[in-house]
SEZA-376319 format. One record per residue (C-alpha): residue number from 1; x, y, z. Coordinates in Angstrom, 1 decimal, decimal comma. Example, Ala and Ser with C-alpha at 12.3 -4.5 7.8 and 13.67 -1.06 7.14 Angstrom:
residues 2
PT / 1 / 12,3 / -4,5 / 7,8
PT / 2 / 13,7 / -1,1 / 7,1
***
This chain:
residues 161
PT / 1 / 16,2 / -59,3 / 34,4
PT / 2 / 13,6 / -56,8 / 35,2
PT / 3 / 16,4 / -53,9 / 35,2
PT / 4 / 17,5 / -55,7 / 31,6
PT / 5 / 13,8 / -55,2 / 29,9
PT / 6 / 13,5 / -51,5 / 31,4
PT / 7 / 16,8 / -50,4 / 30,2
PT / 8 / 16,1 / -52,5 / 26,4
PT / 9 / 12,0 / -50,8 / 26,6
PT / 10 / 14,1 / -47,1 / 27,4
PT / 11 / 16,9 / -47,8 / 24,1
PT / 12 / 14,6 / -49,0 / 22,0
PT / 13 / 11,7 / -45,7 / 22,9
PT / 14 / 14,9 / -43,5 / 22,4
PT / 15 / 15,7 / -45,1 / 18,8
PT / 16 / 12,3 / -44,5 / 17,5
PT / 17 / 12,1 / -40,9 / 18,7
PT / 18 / 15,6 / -39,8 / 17,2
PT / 19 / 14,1 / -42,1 / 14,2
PT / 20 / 10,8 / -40,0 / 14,3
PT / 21 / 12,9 / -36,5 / 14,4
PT / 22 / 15,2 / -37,8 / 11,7
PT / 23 / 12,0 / -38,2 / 9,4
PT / 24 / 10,3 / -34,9 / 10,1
PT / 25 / 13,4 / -33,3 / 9,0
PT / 26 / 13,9 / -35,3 / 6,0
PT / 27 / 9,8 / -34,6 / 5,4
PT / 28 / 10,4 / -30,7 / 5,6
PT / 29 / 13,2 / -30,5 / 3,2
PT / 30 / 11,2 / -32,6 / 0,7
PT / 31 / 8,5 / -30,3 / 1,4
PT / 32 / 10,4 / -27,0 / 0,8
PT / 33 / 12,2 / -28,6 / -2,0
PT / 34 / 8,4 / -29,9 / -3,6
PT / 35 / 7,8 / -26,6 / -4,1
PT / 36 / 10,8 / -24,4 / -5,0
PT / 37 / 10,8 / -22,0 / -8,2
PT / 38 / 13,6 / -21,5 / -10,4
PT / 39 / 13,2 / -19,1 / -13,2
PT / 40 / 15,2 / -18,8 / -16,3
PT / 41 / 15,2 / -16,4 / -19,6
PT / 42 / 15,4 / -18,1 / -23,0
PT / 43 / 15,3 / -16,1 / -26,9
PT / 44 / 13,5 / -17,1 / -29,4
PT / 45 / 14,1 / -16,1 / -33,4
PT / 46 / 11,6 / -16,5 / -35,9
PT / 47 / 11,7 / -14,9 / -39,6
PT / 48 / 9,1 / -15,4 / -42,0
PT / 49 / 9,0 / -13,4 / -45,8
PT / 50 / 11,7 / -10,7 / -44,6
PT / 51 / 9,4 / -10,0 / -41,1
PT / 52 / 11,8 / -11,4 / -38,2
PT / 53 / 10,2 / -11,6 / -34,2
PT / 54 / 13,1 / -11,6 / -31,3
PT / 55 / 11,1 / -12,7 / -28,0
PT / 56 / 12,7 / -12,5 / -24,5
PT / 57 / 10,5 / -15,3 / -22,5
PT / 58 / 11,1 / -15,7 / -18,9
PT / 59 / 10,1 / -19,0 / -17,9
PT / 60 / 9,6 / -21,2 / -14,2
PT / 61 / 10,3 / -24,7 / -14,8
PT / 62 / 10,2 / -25,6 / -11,2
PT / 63 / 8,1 / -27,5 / -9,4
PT / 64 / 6,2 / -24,7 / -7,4
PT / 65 / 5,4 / -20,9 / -7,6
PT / 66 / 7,7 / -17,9 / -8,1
PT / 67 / 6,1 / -15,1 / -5,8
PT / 68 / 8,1 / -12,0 / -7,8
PT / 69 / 9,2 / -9,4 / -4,6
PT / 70 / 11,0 / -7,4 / -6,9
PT / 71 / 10,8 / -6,7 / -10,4
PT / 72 / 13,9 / -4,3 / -12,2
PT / 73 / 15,5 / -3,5 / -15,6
PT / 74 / 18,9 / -2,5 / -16,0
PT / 75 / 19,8 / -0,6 / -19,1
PT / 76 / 23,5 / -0,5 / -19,9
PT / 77 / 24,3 / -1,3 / -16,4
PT / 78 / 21,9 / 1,2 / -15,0
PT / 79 / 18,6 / 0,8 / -13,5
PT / 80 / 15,7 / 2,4 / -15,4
PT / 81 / 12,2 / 2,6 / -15,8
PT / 82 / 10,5 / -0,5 / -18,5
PT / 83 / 9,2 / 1,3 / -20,8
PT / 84 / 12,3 / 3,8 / -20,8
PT / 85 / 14,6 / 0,7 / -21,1
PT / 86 / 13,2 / -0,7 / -24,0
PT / 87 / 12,7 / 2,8 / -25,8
PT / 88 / 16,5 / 3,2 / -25,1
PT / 89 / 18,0 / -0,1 / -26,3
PT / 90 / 15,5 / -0,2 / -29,6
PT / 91 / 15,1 / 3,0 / -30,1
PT / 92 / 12,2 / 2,8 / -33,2
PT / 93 / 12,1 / -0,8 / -33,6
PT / 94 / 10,4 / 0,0 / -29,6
PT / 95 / 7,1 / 0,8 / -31,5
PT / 96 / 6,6 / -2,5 / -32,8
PT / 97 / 7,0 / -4,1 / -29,4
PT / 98 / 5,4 / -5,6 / -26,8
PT / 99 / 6,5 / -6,1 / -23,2
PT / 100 / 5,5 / -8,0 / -20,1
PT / 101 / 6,4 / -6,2 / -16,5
PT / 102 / 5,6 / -8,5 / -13,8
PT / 103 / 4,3 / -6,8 / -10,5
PT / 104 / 5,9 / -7,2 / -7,0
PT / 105 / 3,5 / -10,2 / -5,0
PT / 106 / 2,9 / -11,7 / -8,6
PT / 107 / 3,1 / -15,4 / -8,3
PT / 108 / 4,2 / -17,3 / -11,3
PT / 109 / 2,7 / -20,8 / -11,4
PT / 110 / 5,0 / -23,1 / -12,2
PT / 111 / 5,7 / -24,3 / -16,1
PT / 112 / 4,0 / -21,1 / -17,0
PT / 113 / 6,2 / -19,1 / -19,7
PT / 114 / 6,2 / -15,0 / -19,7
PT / 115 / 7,2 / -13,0 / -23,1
PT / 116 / 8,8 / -10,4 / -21,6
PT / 117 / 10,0 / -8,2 / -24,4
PT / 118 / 8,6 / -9,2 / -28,2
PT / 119 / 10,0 / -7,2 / -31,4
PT / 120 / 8,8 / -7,6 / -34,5
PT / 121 / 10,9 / -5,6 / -37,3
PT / 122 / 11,8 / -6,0 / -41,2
PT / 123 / 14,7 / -8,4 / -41,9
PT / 124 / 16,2 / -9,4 / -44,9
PT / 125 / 19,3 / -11,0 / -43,4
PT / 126 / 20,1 / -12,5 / -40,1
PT / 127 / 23,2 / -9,9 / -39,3
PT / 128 / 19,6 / -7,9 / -39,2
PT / 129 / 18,5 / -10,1 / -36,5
PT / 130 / 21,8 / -10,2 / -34,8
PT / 131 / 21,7 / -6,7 / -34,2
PT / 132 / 18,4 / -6,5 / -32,8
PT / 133 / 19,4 / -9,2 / -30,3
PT / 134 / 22,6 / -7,2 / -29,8
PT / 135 / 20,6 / -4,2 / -28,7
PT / 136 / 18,3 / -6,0 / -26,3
PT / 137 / 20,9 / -7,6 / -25,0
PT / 138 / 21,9 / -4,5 / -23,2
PT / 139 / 19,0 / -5,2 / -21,2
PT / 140 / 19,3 / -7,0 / -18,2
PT / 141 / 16,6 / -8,5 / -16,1
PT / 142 / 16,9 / -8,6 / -11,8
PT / 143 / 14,1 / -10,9 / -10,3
PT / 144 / 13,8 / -11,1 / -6,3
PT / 145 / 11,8 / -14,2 / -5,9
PT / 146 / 10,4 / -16,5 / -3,3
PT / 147 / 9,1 / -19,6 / -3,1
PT / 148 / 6,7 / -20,4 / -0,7
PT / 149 / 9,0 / -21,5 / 2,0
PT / 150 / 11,6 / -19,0 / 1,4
PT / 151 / 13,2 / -16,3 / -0,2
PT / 152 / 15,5 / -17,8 / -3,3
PT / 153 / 18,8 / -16,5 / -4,8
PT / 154 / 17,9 / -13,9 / -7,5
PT / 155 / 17,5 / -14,3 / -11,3
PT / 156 / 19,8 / -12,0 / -12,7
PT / 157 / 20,4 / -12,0 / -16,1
PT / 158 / 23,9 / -10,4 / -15,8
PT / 159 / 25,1 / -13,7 / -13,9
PT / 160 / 25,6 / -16,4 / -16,7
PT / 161 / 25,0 / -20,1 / -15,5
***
């Protein structure tokens, strides 16, 4: 009987450790899934009396911080410099622009939105608009991100979801 309780005391100790590793793990996925980033770009058209805006936001809807690592713009494929980007794909519509470069070790809070590139330009029509948005979308965007657990999969704006 005694040999009966010790081995039932020793099952029943093992149970509630592999139970008490089993919930650590679980705990640390929550944690790093808690706080995981994910950014995403959205456009936004407005027109009012023949003056249109085009605005390129970049926005983290997750649940923790995006710590940007990397920040690049691709022009046509090719990296370049912002401000050379922008001055290439809108040639004089670039002077009535705005733009937003976000620094390497920048940390985005999450649900914070970013205008990356604003444009505001004469429109009459919306082919007007449509052609404006054509030209900027020869920009692309490369984000290296992590959260702050780990390093995330990269926003790139050249891989559609």
């Amino acid at each position: 009987m005694e040999i009966l309780v010790s081995i039932s005391t020793l099952v029943v100790a093992l149970c509630a450790l592999g139970f008490t590793a089993w919930q650590i793990s679980v705990q640390r996925n929550h944690n790093r899934i808690s706080v995981r980033p994910h950014l995403f770009s959205f456009t936004t058209r407005d027109k009012h009396d023949n003056i249109a805006r085009l605005q390129i936001l970049l926005i983290n809807n997750g649940l923790g911080p995006a710590f940007i690592n990397r920040f690049q713009i691709y022009y046509k494929g090719q990296p370049c410099e912002p401000d050379a980007a922008v001055s290439a794909a809108l040639g004089d519509l670039s002077k009535n622009s705005s733009r937003t470069i976000l620094g390497d070790d920048y940390g985005m809070p999450a649900n914070e939105t970013k205008v990356l590139i604003a444009v505001t330009f004469p429109a009459a029509a919306d082919e007007v608009i449509d052609s404006v948005e054509a030209k900027i979308n020869t920009l692309d965007l490369v984000i290296e991100y992590s959260s702050a657990y780990e390093k995330m999969k990269p926003y790139d704006s050249r891989i559609k979801s």
